[in-house]
C-alpha positions as CSV (number, residue, x, y, z in Angstrom):
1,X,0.0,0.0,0.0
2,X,3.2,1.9,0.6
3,X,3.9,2.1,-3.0
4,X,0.3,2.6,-4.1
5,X,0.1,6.0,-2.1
6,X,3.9,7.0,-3.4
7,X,2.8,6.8,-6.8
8,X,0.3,8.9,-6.6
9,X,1.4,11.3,-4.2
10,X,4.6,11.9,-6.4
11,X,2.0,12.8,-9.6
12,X,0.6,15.5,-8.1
13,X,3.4,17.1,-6.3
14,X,5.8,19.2,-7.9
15,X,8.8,18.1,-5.6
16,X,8.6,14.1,-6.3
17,X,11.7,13.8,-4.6
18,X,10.9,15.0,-1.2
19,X,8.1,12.7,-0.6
20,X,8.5,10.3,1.8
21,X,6.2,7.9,3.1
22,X,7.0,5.5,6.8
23,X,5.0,2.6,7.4
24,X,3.8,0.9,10.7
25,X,1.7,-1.9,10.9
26,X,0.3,-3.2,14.2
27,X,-2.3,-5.6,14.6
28,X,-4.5,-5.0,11.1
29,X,-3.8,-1.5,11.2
30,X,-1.6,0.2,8.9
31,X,-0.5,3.6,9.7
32,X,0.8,6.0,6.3
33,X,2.6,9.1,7.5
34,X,3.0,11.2,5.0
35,X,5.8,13.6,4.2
36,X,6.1,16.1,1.4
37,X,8.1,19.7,0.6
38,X,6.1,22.6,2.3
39,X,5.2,24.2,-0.8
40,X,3.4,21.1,-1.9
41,X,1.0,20.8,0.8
42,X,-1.3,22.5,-0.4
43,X,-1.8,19.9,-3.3
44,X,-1.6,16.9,-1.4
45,X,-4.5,18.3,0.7
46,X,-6.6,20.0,-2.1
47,X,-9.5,22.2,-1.8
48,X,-11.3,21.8,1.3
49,X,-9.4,18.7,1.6
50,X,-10.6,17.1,-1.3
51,X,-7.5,15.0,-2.9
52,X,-6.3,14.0,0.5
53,X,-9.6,12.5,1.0
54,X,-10.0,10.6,-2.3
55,X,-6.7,9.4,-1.6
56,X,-7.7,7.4,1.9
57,X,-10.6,6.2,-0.2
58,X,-8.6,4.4,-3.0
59,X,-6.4,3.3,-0.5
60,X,-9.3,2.0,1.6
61,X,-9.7,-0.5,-1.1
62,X,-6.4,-3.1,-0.9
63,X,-7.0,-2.8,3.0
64,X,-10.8,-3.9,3.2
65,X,-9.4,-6.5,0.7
66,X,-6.6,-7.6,3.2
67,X,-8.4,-7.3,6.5
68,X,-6.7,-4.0,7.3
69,X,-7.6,-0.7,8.7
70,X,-5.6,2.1,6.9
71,X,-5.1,5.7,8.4
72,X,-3.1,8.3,6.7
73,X,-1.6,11.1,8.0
74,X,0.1,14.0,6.9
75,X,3.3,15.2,8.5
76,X,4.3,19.0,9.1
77,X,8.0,17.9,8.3
């Protein structure tokens, strides 16, 4: 799922190199912590949080399909 959400979080940002993405996983849930260039924030989170959102919800997907609760979080860096 790691992967998934670095693929698309490094299409929308203009900064693809600055993204990095840490993954914990304790019993079924998967945490996502999310960190990108400043300047980019803004279009991870979208208009009133828009993108962001769509993003947990395609990511919601492989989880439900593996059992797993997914939560991801965005890190002020």
């Amino acid at each position: 799922m790691r992967d998934i959400l670095k693929y698309l979080i490094t299409s929308i940002v203009d900064k693809p190199e600055a993204v990095e993405i840490l993954e914990e996983e304790n019993q079924g849930i998967v945490n996502l912590t999310v960190k990108v260039d400043p300047q980019d924030m803004g279009k991870v989170i979208g208009k009133e949080g828009k993108v962001i959102r769509a993003l947990r919800n395609v990511l919601r997907i492989p989880a439900v399909l593996q059992d797993k609760k997914i939560y991801i979080n965005l890190s002020e860096n």
